[in-house]
N, C-alpha and C positions, 0 to 999 in steps of 0.2 A: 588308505587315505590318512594321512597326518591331519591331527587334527590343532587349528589354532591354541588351545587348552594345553594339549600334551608339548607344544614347544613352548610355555610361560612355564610349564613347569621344570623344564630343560634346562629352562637360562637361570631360572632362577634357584635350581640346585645346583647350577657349572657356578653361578656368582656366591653363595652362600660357602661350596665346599661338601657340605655334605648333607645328609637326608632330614634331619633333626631340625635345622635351623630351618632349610626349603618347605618344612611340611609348617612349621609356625608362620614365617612369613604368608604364607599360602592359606592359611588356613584347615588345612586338609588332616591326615593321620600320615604315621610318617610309611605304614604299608598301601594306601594309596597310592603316593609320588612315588613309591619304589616300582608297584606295580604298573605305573604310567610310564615311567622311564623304561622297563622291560618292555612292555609292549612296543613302544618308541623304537628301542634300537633294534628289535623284530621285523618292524614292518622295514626299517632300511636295512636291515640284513647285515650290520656291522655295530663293534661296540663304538657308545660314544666319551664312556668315560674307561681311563687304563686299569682300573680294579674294582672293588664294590664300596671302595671308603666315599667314592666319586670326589675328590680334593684336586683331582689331575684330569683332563682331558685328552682324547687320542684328537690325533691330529683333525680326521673329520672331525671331532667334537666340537673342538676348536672352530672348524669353518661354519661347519650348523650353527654354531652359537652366535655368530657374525651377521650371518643369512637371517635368523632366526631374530634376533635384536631389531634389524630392520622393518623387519616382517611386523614385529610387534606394534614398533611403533608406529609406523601406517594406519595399523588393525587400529590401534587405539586412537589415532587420529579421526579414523572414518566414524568409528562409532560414537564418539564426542560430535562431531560435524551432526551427523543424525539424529543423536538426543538436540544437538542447538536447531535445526531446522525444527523437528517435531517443537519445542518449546517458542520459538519464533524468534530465538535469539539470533538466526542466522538465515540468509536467503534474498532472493530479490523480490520487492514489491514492485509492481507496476499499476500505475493509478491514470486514470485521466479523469480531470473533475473541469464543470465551466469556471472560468475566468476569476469570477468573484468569489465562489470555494477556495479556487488555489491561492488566491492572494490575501483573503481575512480569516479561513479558519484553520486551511494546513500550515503555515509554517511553523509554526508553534509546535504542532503535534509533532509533524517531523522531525522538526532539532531536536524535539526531547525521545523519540525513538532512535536516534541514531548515536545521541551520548548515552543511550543505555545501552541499544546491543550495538556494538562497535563492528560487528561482522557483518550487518546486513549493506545491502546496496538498493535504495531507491529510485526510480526513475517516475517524473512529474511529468506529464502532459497536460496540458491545460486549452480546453477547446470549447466549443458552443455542444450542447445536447445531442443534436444530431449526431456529429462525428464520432461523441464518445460511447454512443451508444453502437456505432459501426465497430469501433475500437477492441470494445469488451464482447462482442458478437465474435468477431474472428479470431478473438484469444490474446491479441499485440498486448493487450492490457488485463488483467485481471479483477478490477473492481472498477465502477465508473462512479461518479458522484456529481449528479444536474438534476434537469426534468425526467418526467415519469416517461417510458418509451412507451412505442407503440403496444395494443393488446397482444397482435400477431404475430411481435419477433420474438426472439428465443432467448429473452433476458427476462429476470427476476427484481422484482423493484421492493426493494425496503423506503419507504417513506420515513424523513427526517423531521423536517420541519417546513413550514409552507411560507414564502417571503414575497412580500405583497410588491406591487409596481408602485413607481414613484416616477413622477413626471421631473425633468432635469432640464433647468433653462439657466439662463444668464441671471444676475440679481435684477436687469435692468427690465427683463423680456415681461412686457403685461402680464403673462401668467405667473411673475413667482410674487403678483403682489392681492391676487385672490385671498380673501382668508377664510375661508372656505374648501372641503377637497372640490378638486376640480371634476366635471362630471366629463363623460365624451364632448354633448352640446359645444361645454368650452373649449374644448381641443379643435375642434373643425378646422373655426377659421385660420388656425395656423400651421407653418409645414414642421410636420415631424419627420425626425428621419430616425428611418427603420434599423432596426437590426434585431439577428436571429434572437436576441432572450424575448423578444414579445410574437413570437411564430406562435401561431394559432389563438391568440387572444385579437379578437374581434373588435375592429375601431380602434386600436391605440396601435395597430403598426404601420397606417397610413397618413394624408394627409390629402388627398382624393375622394371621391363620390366610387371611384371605381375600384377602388382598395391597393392603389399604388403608390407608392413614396417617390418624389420627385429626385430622393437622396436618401444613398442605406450605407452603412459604414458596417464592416463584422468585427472588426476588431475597437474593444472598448476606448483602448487610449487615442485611438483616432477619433470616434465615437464624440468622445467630450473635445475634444481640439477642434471638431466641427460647431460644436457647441458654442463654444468658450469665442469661437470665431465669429459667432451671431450666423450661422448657418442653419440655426433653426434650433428647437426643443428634443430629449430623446424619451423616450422609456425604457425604464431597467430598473432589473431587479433593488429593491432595497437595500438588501448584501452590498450590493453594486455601489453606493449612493455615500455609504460610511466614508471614503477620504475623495469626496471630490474637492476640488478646492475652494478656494475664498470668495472666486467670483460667481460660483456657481449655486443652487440650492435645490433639494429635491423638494416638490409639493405633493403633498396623500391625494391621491385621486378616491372618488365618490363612485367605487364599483368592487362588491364583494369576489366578484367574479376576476378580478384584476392581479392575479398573484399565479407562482407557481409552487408546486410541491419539489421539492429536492429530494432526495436520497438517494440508496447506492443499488446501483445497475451491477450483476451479475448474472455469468451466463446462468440459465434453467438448467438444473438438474447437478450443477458441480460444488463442488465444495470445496470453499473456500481455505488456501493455506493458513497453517498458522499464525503466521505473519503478516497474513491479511485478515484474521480474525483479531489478532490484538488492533491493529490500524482502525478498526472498525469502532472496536469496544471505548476508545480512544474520543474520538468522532461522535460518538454517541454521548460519551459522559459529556462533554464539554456543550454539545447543544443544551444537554440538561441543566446544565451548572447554569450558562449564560442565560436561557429563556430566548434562544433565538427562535 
């Protein structure tokens, strides 16, 4: 078997000329690279250089050396690629996080991982809890970032930071002139319309006796355009509520219980690439920094 080692030292005695210069460049003694070269032209059963000065190469010398240059630089490409994977300088992240993660705390993080390692490739999904939690279950994605999943599925939840509900109406709608947080009671008599971020918080995703919304939107920008349209009041997340617009406002609801936990969905038992551990480390400083 030829070994990758004994043809660096091939080329780099066919380039050098002779054994003195090859064994410094190399680092080595100069009867090592002599005895690597012997062996070398052993195992192919022919010589590669035309006398023992090696200044000259026989004809195969010459093509090994060609073969053997290619060979190298491959070799050394791959294992550069592999220290940058291992360091997280290179590879692809795949992420699905809900709505108002993807639009107020990754782009930031993003742009600045991607002007630093210039090799990686990212891919953003941006979905409601549920989904991303089906996401990172089947592998399509490798970290998730929403609500906390279920006990029984086969994800792992790091807990972030916990961001409370806000009720979102028109400036004009009687509830955005409360000054007071609003309790459920004041919710009642008016129609709210539903969507997936308040699934399983109790009385603020209906506007019914029977726990139905007459009106549910899943997508946020629609969401408030129903809003904005006098179509009724929403609940979401706080995250949610930072660039609604001018005509809009959120108000604090009067319920500890009215908030959800975020953080990152991973499958149980894997472990995480390196490039989804810097993403991560990222994500975390900056909830820190901010006090979200």
């Amino acid at each position: 078997m030829i070994r990758t080692q004994a043809l660096r030292v091939f080329v780099t005695t066919a380039d050098c000329g002779n054994i003195r210069d090859a064994a410094k460049s190399l680092g080595r003694t100069d009867s090592a690279v002599s005895m690597t070269l012997k062996q070398l032209e052993a195992t192919l059963g022919a010589p590669l250089f035309e006398s023992d000065r090696k200044h000259s190469l026989t004809a195969l010398g010459l093509e090994v050396r060609k073969l053997a240059r290619d060979l190298l630089r491959e070799h050394d490409r791959t294992i550069e690629r592999i220290h940058a994977l291992a360091a997280g300088r290179e590879g692809v992240l795949r992420v699905a996080a809900v709505p108002s993660v993807a639009a107020q705390l990754l782009p930031e993080i993003l742009s600045a991982m991607l002007g630093e390692f210039p090799g990686i490739r990212i891919e953003l999904v941006d979905t409601d809890s549920a989904s991303m939690h089906a996401l990172v279950e089947t592998g399509e994605v490798e970290v998730g970032i929403g609500g906390r999943p279920a006990a029984n599925s086969g994800l792992h939840f790091d807990a972030l930071f916990n961001d409370p509900f806000r009720l979102v109406c028109r400036k004009d709608h009687p509830l955005a002139r409360h000054e007071r947080p609003l309790t459920r009671q004041d919710l009642r008599p008016h129609r709210l319309i539903s969507n997936n971020s308040t699934a399983g918080i109790s009385g603020f995703d209906a506007d019914a006796p029977d726990g139905v919304s007459a009106l549910s939107a899943r997508n946020v920008i629609s969401l408030l355009a129903l809003v904005r349209a006098g179509a009724g009041a929403a609940i979401l997340p706080a995250l949610a509520t930072r660039t609604i617009d001018s005509e809009l406002c959120a108000v604090e609801l009067d319920d500890a219980s009215a908030l959800r936990t975020v953080g990152f969905a991973l499958r149980r038992g894997g472990n995480p690439s390196p490039i989804c551990r810097e993403f991560q480390g990222r994500l975390v400083a900056m909830v820190q920094a901010t006090g979200i």
